[in-house]
PyMOL Python script that loads the backbone (N, CA, C, O; Angstrom):
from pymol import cmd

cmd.read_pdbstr("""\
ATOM      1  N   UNK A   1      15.079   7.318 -25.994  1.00  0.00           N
ATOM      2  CA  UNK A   1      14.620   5.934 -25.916  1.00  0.00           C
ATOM      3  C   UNK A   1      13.888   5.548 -27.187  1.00  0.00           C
ATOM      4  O   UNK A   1      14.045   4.485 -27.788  1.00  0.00           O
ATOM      5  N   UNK A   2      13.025   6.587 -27.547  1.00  0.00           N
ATOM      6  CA  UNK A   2      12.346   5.831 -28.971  1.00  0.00           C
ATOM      7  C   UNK A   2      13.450   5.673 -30.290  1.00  0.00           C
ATOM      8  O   UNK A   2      13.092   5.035 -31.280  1.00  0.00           O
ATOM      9  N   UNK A   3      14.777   6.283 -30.230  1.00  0.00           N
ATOM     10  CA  UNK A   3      15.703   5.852 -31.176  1.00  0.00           C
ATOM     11  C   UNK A   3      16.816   4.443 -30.350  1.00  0.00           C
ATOM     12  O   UNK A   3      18.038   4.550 -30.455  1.00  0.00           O
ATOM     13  N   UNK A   4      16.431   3.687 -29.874  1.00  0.00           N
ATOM     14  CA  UNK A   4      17.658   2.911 -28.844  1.00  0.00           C
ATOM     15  C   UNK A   4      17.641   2.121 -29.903  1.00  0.00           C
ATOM     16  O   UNK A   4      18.756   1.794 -30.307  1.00  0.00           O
ATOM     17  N   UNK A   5      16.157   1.455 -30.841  1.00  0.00           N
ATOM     18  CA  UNK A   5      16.478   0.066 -31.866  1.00  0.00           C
ATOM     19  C   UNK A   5      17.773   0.819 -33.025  1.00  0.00           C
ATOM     20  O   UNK A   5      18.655   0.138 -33.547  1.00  0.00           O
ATOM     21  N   UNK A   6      17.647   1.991 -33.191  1.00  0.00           N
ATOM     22  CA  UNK A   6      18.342   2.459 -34.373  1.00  0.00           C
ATOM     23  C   UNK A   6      19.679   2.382 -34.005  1.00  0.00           C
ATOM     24  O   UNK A   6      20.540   1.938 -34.765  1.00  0.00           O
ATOM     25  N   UNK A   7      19.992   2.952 -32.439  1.00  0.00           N
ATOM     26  CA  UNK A   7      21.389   2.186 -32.022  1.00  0.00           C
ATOM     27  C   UNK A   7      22.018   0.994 -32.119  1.00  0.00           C
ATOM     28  O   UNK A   7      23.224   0.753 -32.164  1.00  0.00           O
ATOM     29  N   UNK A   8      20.752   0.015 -32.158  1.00  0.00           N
ATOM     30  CA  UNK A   8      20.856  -0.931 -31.894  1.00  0.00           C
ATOM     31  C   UNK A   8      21.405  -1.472 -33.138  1.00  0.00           C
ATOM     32  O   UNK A   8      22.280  -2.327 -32.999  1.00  0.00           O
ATOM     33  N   UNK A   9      21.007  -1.088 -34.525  1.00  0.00           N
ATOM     34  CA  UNK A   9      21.181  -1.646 -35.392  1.00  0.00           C
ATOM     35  C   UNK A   9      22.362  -1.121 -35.962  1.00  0.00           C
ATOM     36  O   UNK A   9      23.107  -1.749 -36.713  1.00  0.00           O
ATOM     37  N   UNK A  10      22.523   0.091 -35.572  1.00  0.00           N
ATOM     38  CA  UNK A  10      24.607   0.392 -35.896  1.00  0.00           C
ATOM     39  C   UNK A  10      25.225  -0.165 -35.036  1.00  0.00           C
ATOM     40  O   UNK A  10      26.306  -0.489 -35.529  1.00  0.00           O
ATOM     41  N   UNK A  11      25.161  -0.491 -33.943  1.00  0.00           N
ATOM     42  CA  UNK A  11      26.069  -1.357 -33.166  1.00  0.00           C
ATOM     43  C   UNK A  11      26.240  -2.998 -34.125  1.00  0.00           C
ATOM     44  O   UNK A  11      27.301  -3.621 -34.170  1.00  0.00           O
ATOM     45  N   UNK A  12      24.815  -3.488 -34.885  1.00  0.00           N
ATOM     46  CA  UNK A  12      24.702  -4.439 -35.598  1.00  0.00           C
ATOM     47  C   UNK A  12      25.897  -4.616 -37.200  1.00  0.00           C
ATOM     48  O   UNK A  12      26.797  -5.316 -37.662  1.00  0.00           O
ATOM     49  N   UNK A  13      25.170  -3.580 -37.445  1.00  0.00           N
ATOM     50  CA  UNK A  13      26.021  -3.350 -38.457  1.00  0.00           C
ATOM     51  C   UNK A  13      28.173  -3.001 -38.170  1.00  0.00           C
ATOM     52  O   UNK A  13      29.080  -3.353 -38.925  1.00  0.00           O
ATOM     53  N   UNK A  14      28.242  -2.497 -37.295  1.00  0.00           N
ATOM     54  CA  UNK A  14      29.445  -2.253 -37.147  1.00  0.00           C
ATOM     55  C   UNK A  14      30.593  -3.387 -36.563  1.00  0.00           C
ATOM     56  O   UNK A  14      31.798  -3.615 -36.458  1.00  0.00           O
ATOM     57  N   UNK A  15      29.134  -3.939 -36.251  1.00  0.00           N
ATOM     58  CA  UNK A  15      30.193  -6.032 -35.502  1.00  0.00           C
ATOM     59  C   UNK A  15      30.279  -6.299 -37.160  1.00  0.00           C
ATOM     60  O   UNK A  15      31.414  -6.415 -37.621  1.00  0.00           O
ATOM     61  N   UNK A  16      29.231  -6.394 -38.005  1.00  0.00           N
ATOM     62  CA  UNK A  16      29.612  -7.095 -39.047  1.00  0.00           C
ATOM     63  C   UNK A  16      30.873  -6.224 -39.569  1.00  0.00           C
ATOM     64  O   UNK A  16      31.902  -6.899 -39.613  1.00  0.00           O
ATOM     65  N   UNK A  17      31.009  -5.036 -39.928  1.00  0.00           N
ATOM     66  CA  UNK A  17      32.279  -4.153 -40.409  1.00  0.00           C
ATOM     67  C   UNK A  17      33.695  -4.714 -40.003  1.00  0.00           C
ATOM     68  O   UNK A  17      34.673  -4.946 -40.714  1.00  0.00           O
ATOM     69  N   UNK A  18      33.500  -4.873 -38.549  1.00  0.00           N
ATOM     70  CA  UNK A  18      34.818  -5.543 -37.523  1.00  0.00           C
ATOM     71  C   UNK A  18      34.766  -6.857 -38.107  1.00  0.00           C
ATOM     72  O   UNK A  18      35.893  -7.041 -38.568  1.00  0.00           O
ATOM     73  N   UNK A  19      33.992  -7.949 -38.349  1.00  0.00           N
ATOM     74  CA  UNK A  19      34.189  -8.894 -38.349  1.00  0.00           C
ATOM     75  C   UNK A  19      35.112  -9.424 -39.547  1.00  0.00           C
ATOM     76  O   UNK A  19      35.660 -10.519 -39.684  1.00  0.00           O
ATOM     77  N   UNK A  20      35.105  -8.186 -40.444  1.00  0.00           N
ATOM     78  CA  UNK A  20      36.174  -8.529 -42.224  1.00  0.00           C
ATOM     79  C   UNK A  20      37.283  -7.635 -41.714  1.00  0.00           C
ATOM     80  O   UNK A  20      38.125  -7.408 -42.582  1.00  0.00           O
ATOM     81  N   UNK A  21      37.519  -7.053 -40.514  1.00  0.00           N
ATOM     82  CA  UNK A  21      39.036  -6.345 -40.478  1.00  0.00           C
ATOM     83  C   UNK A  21      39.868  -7.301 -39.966  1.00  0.00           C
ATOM     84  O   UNK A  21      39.543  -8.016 -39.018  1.00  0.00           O
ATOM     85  N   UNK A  22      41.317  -7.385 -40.742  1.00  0.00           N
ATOM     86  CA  UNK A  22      41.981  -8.126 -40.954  1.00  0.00           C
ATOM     87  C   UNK A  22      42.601  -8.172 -39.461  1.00  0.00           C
ATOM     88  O   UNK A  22      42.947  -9.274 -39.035  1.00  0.00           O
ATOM     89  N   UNK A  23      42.742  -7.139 -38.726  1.00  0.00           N
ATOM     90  CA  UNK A  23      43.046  -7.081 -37.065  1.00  0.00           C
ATOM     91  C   UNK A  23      42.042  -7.755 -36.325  1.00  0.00           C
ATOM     92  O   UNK A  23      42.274  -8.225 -35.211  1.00  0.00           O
ATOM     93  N   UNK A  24      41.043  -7.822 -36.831  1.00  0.00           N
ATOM     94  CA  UNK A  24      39.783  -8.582 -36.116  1.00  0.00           C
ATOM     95  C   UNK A  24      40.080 -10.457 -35.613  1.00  0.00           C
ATOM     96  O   UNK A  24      40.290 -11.342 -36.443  1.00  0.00           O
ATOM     97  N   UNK A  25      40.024 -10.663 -34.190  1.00  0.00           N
ATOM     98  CA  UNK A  25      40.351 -12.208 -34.119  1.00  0.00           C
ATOM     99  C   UNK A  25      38.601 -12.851 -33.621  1.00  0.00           C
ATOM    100  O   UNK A  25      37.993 -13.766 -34.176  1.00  0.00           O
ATOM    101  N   UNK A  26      38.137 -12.015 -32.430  1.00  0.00           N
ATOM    102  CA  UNK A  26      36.598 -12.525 -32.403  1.00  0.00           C
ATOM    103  C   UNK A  26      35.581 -11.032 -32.154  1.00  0.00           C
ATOM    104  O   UNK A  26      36.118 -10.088 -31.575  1.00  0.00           O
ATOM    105  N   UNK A  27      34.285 -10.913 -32.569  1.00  0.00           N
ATOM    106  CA  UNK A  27      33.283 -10.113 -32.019  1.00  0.00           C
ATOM    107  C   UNK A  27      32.442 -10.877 -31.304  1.00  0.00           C
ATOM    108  O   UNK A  27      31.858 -11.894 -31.679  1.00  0.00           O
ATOM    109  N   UNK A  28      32.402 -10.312 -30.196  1.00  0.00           N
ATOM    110  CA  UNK A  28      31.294 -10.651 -29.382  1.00  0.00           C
ATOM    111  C   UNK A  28      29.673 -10.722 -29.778  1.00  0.00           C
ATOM    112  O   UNK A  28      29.219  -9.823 -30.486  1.00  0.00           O
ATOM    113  N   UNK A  29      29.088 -11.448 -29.465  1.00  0.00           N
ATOM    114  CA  UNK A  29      27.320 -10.991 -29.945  1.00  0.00           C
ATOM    115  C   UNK A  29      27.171  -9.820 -29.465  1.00  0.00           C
ATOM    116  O   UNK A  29      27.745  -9.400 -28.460  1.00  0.00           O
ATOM    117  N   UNK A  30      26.123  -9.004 -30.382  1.00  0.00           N
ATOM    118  CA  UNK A  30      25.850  -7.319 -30.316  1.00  0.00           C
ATOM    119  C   UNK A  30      24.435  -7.959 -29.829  1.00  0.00           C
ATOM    120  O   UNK A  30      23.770  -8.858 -30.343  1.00  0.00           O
ATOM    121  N   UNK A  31      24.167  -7.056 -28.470  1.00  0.00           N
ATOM    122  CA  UNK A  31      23.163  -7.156 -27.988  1.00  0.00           C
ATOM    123  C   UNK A  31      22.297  -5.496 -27.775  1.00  0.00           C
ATOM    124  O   UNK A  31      21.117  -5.172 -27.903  1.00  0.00           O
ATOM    125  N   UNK A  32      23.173  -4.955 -27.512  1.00  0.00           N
ATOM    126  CA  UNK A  32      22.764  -3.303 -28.050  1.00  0.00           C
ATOM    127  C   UNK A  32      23.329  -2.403 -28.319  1.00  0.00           C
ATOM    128  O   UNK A  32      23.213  -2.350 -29.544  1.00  0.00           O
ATOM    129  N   UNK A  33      24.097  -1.324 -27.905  1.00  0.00           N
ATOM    130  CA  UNK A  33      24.416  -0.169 -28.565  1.00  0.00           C
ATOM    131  C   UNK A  33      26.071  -0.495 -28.672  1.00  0.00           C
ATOM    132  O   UNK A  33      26.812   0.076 -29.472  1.00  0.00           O
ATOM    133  N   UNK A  34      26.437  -1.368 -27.858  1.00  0.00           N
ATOM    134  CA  UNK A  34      27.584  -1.481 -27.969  1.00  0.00           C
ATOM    135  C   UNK A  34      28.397  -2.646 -28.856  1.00  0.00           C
ATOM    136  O   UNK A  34      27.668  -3.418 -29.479  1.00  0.00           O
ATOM    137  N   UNK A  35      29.495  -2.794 -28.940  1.00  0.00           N
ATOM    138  CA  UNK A  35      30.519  -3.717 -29.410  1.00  0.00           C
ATOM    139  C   UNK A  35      31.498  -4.019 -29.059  1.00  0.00           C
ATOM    140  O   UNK A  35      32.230  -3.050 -28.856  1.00  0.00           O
ATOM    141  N   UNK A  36      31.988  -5.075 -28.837  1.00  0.00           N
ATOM    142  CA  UNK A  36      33.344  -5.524 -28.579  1.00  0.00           C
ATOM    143  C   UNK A  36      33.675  -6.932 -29.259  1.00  0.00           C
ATOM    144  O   UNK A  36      33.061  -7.992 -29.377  1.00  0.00           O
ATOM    145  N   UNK A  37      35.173  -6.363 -29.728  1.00  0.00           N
ATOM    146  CA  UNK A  37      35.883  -7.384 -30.114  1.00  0.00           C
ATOM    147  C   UNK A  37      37.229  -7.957 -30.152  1.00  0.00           C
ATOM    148  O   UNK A  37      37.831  -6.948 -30.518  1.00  0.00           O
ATOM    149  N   UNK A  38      37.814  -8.542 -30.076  1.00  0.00           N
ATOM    150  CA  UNK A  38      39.379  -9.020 -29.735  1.00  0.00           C
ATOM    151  C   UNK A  38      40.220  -8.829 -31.275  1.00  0.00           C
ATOM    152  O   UNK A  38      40.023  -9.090 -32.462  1.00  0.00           O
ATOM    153  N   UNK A  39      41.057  -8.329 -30.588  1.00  0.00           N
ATOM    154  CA  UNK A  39      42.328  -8.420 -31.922  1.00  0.00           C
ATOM    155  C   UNK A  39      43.088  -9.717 -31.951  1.00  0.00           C
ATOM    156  O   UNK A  39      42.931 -10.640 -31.152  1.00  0.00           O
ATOM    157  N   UNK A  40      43.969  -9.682 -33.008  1.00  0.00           N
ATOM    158  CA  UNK A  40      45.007 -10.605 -33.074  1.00  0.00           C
ATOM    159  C   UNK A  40      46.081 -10.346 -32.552  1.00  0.00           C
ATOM    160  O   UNK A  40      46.564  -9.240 -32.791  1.00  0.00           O
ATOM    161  N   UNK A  41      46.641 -11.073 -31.868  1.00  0.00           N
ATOM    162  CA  UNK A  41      48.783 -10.899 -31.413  1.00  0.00           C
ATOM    163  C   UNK A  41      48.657  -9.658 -31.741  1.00  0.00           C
ATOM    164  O   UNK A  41      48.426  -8.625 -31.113  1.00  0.00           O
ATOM    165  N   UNK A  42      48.905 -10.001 -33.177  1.00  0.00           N
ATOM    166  CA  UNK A  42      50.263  -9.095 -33.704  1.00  0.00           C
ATOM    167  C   UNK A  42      49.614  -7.902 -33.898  1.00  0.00           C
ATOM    168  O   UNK A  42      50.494  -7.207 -34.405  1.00  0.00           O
ATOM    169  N   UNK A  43      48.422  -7.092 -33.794  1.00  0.00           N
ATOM    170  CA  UNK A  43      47.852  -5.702 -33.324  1.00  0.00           C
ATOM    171  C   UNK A  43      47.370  -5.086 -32.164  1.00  0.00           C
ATOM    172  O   UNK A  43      46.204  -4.947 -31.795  1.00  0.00           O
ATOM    173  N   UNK A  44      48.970  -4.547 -31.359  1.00  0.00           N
ATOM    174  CA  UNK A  44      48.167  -4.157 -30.139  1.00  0.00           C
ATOM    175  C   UNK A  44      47.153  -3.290 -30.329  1.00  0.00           C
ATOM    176  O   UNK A  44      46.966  -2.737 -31.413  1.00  0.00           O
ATOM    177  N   UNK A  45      46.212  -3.050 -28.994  1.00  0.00           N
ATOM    178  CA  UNK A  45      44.980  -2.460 -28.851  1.00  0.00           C
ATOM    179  C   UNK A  45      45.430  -0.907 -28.642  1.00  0.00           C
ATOM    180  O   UNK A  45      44.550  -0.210 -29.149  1.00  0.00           O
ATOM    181  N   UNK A  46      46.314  -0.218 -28.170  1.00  0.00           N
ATOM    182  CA  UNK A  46      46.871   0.534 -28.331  1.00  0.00           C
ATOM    183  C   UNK A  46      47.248   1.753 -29.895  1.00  0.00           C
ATOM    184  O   UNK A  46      46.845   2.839 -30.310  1.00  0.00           O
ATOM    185  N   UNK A  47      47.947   1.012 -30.171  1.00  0.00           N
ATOM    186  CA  UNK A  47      48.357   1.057 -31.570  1.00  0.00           C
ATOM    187  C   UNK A  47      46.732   1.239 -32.469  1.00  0.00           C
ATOM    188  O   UNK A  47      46.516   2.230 -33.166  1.00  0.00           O
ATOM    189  N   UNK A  48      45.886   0.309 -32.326  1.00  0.00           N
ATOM    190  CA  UNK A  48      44.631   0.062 -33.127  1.00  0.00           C
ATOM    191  C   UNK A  48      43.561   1.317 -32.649  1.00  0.00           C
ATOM    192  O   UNK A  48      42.698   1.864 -33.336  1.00  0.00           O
ATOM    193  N   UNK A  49      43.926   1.564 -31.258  1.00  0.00           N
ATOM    194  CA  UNK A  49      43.210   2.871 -30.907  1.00  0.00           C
ATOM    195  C   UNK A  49      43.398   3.726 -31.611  1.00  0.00           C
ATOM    196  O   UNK A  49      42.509   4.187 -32.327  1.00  0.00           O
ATOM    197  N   UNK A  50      44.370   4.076 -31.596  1.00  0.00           N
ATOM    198  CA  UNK A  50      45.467   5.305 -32.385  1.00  0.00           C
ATOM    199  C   UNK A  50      45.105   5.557 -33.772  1.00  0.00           C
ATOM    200  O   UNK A  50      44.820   6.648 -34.265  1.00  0.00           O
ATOM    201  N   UNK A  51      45.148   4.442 -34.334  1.00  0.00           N
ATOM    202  CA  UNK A  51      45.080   4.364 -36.277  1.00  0.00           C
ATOM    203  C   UNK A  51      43.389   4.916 -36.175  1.00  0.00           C
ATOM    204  O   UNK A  51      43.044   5.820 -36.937  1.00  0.00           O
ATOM    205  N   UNK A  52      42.232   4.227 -35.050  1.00  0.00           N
ATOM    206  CA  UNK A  52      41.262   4.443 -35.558  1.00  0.00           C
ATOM    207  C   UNK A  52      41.155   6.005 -35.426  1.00  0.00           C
ATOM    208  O   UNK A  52      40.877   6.653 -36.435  1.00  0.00           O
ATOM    209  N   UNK A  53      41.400   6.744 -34.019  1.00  0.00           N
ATOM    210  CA  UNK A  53      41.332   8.288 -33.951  1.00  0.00           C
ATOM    211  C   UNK A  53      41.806   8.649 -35.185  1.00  0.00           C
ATOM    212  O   UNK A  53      41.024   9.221 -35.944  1.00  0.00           O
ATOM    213  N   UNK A  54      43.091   8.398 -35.590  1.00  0.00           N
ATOM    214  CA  UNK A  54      43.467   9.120 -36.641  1.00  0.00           C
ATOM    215  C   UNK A  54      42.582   9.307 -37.938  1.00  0.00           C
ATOM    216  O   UNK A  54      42.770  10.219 -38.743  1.00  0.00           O
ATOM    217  N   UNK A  55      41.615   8.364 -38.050  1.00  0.00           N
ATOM    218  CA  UNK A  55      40.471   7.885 -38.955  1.00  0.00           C
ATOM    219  C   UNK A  55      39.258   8.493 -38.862  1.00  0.00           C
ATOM    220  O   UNK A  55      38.412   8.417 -39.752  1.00  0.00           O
ATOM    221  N   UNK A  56      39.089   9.210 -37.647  1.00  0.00           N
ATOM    222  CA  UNK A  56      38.057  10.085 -37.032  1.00  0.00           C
ATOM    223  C   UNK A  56      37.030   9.098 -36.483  1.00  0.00           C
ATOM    224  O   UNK A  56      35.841   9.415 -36.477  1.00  0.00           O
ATOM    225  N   UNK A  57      37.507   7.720 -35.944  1.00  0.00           N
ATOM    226  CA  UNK A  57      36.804   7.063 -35.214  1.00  0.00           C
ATOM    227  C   UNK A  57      37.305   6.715 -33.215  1.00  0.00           C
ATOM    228  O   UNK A  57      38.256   6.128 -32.698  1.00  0.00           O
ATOM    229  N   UNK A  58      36.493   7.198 -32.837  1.00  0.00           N
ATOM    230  CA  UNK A  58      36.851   7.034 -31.266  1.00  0.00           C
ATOM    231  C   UNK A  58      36.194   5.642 -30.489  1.00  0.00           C
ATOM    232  O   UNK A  58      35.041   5.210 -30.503  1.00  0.00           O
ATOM    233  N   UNK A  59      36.908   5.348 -30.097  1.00  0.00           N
ATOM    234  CA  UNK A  59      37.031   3.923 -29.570  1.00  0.00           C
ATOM    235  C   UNK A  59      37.810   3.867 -27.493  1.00  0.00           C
ATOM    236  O   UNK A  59      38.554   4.716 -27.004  1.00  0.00           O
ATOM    237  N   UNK A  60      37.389   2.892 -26.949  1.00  0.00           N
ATOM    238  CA  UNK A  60      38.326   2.884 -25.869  1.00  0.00           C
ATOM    239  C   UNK A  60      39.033   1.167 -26.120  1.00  0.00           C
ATOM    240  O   UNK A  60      38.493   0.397 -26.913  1.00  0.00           O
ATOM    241  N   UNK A  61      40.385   0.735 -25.251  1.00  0.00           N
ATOM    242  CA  UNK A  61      40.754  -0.115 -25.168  1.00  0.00           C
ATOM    243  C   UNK A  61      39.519  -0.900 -23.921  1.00  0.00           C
ATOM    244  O   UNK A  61      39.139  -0.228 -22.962  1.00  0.00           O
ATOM    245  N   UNK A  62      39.067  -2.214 -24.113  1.00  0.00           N
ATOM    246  CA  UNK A  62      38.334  -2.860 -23.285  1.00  0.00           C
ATOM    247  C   UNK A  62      39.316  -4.248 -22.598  1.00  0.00           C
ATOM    248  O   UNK A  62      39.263  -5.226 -23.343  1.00  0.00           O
ATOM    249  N   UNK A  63      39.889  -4.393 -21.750  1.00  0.00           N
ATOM    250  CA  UNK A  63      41.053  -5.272 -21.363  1.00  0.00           C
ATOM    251  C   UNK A  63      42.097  -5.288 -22.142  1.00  0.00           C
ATOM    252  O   UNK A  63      42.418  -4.226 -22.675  1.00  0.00           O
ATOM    253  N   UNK A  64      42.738  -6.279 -22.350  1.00  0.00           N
ATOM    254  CA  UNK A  64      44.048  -6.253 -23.079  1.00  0.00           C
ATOM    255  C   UNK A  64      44.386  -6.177 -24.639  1.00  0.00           C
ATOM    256  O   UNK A  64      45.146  -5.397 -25.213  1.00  0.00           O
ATOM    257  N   UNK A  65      43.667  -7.130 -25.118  1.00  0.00           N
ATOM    258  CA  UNK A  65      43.152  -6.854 -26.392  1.00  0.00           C
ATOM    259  C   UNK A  65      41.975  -6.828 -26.868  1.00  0.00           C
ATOM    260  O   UNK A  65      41.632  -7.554 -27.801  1.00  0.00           O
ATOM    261  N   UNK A  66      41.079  -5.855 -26.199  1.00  0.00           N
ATOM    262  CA  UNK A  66      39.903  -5.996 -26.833  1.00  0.00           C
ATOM    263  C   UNK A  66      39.015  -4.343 -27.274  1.00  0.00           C
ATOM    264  O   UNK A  66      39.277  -3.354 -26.591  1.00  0.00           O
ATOM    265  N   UNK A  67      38.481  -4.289 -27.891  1.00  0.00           N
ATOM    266  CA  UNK A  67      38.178  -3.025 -27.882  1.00  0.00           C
ATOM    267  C   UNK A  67      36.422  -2.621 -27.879  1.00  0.00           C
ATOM    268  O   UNK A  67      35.531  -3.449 -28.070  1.00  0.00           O
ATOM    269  N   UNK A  68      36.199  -1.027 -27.591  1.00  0.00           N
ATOM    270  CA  UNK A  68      34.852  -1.084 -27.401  1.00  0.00           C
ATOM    271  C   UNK A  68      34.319   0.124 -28.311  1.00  0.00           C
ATOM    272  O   UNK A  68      34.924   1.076 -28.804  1.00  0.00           O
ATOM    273  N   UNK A  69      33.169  -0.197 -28.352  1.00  0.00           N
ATOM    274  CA  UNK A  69      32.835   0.912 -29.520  1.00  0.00           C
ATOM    275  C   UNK A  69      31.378   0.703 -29.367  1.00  0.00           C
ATOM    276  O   UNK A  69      30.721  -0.334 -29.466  1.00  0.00           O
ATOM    277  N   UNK A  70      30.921   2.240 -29.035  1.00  0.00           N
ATOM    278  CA  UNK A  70      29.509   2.304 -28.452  1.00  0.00           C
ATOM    279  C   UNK A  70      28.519   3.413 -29.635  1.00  0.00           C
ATOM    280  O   UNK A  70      28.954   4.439 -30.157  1.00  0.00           O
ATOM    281  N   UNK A  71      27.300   2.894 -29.795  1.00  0.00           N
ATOM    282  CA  UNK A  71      26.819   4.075 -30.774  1.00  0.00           C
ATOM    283  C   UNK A  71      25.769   4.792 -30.173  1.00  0.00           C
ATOM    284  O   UNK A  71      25.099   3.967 -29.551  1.00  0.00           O
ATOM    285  N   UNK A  72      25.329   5.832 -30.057  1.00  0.00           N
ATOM    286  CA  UNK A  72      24.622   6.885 -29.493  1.00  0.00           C
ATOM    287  C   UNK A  72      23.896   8.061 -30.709  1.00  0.00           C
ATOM    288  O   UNK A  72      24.346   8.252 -31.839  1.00  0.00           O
ATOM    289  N   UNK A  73      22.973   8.576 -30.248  1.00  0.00           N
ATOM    290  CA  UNK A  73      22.280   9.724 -30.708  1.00  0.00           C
ATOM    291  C   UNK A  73      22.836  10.836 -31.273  1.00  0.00           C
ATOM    292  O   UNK A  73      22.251  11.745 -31.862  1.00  0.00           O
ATOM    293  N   UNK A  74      24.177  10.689 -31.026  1.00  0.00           N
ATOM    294  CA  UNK A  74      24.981  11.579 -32.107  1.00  0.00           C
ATOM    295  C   UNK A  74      25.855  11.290 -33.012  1.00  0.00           C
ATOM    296  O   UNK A  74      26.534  12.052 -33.700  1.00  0.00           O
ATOM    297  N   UNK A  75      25.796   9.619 -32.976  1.00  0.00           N
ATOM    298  CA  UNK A  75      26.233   9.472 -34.786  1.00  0.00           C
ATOM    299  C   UNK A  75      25.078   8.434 -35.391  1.00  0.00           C
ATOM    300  O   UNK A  75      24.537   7.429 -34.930  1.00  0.00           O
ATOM    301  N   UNK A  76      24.929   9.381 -37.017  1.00  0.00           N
ATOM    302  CA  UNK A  76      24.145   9.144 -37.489  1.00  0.00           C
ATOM    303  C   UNK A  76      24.246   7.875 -38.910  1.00  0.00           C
ATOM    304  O   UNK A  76      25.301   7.730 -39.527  1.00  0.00           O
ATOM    305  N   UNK A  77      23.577   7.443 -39.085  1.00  0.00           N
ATOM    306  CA  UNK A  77      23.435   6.441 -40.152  1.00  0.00           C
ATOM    307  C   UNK A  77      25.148   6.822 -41.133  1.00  0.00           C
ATOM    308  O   UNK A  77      26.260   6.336 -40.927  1.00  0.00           O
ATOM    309  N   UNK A  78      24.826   7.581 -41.904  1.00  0.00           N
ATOM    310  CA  UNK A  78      26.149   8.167 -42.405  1.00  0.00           C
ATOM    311  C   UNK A  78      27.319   8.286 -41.947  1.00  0.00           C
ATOM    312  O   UNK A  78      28.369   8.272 -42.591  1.00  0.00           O
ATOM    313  N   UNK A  79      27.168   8.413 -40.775  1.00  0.00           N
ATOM    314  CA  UNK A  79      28.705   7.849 -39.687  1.00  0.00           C
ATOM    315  C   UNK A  79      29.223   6.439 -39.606  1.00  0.00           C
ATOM    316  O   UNK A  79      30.308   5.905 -39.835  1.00  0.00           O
ATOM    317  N   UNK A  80      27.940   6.003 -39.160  1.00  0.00           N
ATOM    318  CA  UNK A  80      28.274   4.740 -39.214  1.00  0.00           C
ATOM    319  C   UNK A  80      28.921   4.069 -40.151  1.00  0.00           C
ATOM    320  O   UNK A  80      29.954   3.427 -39.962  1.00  0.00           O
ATOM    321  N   UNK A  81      28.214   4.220 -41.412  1.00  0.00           N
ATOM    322  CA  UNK A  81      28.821   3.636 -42.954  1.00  0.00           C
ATOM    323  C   UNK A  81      30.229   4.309 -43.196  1.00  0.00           C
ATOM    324  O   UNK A  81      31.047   3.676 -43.864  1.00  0.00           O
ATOM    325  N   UNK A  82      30.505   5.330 -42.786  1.00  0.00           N
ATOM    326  CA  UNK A  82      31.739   5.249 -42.977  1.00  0.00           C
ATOM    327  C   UNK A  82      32.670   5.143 -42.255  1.00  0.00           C
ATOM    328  O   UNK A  82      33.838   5.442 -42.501  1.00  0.00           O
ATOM    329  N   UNK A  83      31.996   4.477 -40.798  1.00  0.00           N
ATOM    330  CA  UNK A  83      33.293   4.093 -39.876  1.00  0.00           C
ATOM    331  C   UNK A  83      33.192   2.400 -40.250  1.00  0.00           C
ATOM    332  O   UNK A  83      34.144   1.621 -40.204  1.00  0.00           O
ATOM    333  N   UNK A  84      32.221   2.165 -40.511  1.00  0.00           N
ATOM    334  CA  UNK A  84      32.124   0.522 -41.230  1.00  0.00           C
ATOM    335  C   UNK A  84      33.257   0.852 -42.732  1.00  0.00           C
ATOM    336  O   UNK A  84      34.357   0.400 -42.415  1.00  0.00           O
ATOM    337  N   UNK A  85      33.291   1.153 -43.448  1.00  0.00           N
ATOM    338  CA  UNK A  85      34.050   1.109 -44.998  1.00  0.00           C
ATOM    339  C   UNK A  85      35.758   1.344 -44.034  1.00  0.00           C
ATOM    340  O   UNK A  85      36.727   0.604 -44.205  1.00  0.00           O
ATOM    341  N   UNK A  86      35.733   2.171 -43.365  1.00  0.00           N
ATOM    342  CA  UNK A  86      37.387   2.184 -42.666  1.00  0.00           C
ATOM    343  C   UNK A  86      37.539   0.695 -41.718  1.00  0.00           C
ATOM    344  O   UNK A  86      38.397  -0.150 -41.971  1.00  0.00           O
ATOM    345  N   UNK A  87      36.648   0.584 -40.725  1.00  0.00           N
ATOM    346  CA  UNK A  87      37.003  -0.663 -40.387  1.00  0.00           C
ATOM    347  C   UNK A  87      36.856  -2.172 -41.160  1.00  0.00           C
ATOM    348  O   UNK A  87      37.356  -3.179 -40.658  1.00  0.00           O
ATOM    349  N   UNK A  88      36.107  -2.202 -42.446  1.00  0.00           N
ATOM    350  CA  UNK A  88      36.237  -3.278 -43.960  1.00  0.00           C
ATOM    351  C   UNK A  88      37.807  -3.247 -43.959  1.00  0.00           C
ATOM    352  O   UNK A  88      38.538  -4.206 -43.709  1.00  0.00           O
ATOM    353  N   UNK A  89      38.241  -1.807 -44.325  1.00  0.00           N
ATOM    354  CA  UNK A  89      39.195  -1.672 -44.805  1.00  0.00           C
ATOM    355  C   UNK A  89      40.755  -1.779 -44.341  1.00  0.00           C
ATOM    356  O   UNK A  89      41.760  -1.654 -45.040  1.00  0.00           O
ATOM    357  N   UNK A  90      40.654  -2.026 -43.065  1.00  0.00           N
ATOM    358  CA  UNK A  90      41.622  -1.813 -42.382  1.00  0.00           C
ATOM    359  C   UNK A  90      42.260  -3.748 -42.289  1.00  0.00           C
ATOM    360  O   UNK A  90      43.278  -4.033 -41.658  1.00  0.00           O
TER     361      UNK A  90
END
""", "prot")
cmd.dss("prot")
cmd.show_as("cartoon", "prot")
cmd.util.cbc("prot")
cmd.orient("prot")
């Protein structure tokens, strides 16, 4: 509990990461550890799961096109930044 703001603020940071991926259609407001955001058409959520594992980022599908991505006590600042630079990049 005394690290939940630090979650809080990679969940922050990682809506902004999603918000420049070109698969990205909306992010939801980040209210704490978590994220979600909708793709476009033409990238199923499926498919987008897949590319991110392959990336060494784990994710679940959240309805049809939407996806979720939660941060916790075992990834650290340095994780984050580089699951943010893959999802910039994607």
């Amino acid at each position: 509990i005394s690290r939940l703001s630090e979650d809080h603020q990679h969940a922050a940071r990682l809506a902004e990461a999603a918000m420049v991926c070109r698969y990205t259609e909306h992010v939801l407001p980040v209210q704490t550890n978590i994220v979600i955001f909708s793709l476009k058409p033409e990238m199923p959520a499926g498919v987008f799961i897949e590319k991110l594992k392959s990336l060494g980022i784990l994710c679940v599908g959240f309805g049809e096109n939407r996806i979720r991505l939660v941060t916790h006590l075992d990834v650290n600042k340095e994780k984050i930044e580089e699951a943010c630079r893959i999802l910039s990049a994607l």
